[in-house]
N, C-alpha and C positions, 0 to 999 in steps of 0.2 A: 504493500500500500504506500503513496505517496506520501513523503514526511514535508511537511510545509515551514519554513522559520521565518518566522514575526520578528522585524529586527527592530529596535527602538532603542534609540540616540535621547537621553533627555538633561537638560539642564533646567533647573528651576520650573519645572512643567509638575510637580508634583500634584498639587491640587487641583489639575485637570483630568490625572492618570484614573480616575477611579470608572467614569464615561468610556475612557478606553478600554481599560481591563475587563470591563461589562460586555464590551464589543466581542471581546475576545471569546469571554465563556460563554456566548448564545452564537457561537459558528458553529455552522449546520453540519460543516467538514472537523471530524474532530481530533485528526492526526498532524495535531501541529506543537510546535515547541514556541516557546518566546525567550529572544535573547533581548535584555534589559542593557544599555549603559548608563550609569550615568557620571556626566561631563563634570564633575569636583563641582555640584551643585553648591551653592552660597544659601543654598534656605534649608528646609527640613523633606526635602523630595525622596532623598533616597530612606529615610526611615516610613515616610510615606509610602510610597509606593512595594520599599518591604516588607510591610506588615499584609500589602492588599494580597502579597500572592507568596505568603509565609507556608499556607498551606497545600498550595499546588506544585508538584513536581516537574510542570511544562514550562513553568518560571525559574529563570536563569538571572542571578542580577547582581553584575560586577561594578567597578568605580574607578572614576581615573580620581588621583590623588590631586591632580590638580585640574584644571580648565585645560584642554589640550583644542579644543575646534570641534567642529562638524564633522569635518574630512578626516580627524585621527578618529574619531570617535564610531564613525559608522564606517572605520574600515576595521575598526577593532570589533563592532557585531559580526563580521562575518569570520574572525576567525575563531570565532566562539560556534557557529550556525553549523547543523548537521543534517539540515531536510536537504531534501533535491530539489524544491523551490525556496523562493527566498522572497520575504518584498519588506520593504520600510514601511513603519506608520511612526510618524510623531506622536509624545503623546500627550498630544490634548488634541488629537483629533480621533476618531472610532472608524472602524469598517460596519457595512452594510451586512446584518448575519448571513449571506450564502455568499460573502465575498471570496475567501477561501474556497469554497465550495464552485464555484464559477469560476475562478482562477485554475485549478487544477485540473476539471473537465476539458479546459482547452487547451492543456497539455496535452491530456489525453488524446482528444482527438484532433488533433494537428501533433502530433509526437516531430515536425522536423521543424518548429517552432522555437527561438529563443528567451524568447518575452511576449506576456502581455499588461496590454495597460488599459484601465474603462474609463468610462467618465467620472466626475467629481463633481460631490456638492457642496457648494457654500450654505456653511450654518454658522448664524449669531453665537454669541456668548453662551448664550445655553444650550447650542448645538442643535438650537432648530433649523431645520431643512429652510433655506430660500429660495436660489435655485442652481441650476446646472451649469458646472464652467463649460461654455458652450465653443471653444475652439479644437476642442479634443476632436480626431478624428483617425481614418486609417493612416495612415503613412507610407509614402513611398520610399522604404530605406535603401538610398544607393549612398556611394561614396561621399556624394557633396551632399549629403541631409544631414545637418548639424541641429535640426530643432529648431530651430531660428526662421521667421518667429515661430514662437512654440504650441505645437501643435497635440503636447501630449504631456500629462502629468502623474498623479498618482490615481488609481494606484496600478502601481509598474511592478509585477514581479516577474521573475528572471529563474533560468535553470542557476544550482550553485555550480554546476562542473563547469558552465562557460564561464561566470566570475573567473574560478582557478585557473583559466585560461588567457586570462589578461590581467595586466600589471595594477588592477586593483584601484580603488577609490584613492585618488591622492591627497596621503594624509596632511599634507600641506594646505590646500584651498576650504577656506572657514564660509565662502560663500557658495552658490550653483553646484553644490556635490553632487546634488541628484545627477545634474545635465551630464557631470564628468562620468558619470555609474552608466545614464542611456547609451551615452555616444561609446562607450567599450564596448558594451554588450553588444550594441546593433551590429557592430564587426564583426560579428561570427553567423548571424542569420536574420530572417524576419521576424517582426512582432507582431501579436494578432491583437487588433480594438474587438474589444467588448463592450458592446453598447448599451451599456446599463452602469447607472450609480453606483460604485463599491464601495468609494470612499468620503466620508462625511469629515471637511474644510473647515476648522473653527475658527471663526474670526474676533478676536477678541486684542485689548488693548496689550497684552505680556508676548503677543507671537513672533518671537524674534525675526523669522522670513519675512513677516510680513510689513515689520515695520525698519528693518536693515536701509541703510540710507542706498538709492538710487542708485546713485552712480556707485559706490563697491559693488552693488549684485550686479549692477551692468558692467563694469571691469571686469570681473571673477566670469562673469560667462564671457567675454569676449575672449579670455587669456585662455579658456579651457577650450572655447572655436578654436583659437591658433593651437595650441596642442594636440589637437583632434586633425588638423589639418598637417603637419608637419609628422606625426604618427603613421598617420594614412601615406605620407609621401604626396603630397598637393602642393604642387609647386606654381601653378595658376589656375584663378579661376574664372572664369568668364574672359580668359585675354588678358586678365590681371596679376600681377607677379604677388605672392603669397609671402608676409611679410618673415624675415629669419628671427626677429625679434620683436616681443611687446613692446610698442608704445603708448596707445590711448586708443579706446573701445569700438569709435567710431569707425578707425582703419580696417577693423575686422568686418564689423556690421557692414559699411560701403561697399566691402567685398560681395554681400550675399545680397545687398537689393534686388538685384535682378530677379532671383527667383519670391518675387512680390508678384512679378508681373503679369497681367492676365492671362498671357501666353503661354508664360513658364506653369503657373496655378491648374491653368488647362491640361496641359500636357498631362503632368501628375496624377490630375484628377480621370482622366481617361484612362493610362497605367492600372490606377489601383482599382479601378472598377471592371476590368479585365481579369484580374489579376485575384482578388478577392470577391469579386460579385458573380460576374460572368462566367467565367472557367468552372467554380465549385456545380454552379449550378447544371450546367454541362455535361458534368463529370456526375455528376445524382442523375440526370438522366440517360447518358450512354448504359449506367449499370443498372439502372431498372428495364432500358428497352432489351438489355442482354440476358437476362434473368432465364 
């Protein structure tokens, strides 16, 4: 049976954790583990959240001694993680209960699959439902798809053997870790949208992503685009020379406007509907007319 690991990075999220862990115990999928870290919290998070899962065996929950980042911190979940899938949840936000349950089945049935990702909801402070981050969709992953703009968020889970196949979340970058985790994995295969709500978005005044000042998350992903690019071997794009060194955010982003464009938008969008719409359906009927 498939083993699933819940990977969760938390610093000072303690008093949101309780919404999460709830998440946790009403998954309809029930072969999963949770690896807990937490980032040398400044409040009372980690006696918090170890008393909430003292008595569950699926709960794993270590400490960095001091503040170490994002990126040290959720490359340290996974050398704790032992399922064959994997996916993050922050915790002050919750999954949807058959989130697990619908993640795993489309392993199942797409077994030459890397990743998938569904859509996300935004919920208030109290974690009520609003509504749907509405740019989520399939993707076209070729060499120049960096996310940008971003077409796809949590919740993202992943095979672990392709993780251990690439050089890992770098524990250096405190900002766009996720984006640095997509753009590895997507180098070994496709990801498949699941078009349904799994993950529940808290927006509240403590959420570090959300209120991070602008321009760092917009450097920290432009610098992770150029090391995705320079990794890949991308020496130009679009007839444009691929810069050898960071300077400022905008030199990266300038590079990728083009694929804004109606044209480019077009192309993709006809791809993936070949590709994931067309063919499957196809392919269900060649083998019922062969039966």
């Amino acid at each position: 049976m498939i083993k699933f690991s819940i990977l969760i990075a938390n610093y000072n999220n303690g008093k949101y954790f309780r919404d999460c862990h709830a998440s946790f115990i009403s998954q309809t999928y029930k072969n999963w583990e949770a690896i807990i870290i937490d980032d040398g919290s400044t409040d009372d998070s980690f006696e918090v959240i170890s008393n909430l899962i003292k008595e569950d065996s699926r709960f794993k929950i270590y400490q960095n001694i001091t503040n170490k980042g994002c990126g040290f911190t959720k490359r340290r979940c996974m050398e704790y993680a032992t399922g064959d899938i994997c996916g993050y949840v922050d915790p002050d936000d919750a999954l949807s209960p058959d989130a697990i349950e619908c993640s795993v089945n489309a392993f199942k049935d797409h077994p030459e699959i890397v990743a998938t990702y569904s859509q996300m909801m935004f919920c208030n402070q109290d974690l009520v439902s609003q509504n749907i981050f509405n740019k989520t969709k399939q993707i076209y992953n070729e060499r120049l798809f960096f996310n940008c703009p971003v077409q796809f968020t949590h919740l993202f889970t992943f095979k672990r053997e392709i993780y251990l196949k690439t050089t890992g979340i770098n524990p250096l970058h405190k900002n766009a870790v996720d984006q640095d985790l997509y753009l590895k994995i997507l180098e070994f295969g496709e990801a498949l949208f699941i078009k349904k709500s799994l993950y529940k978005y808290r927006i509240h005044p403590d959420g570090i992503s959300q209120y991070d000042s602008k321009d760092t998350a917009k450097a920290s992903f432009a610098q992770i685009i150029l090391e995705t690019m320079h990794r890949r071997g991308v020496k130009k794009i679009n007839g444009r020379i691929v810069p050898k060194t960071f300077n400022q955010p905008n030199e990266i982003f300038d590079l990728l406007e083009y694929q804004n464009s109606f044209l480019y938008r077009s192309k993709t969008k006809i791809i993936t509907f070949f590709q994931y719409d067309f063919l499957p359906i196809m392919k269900k009927f060649w083998s019922i007319f062969h039966l």
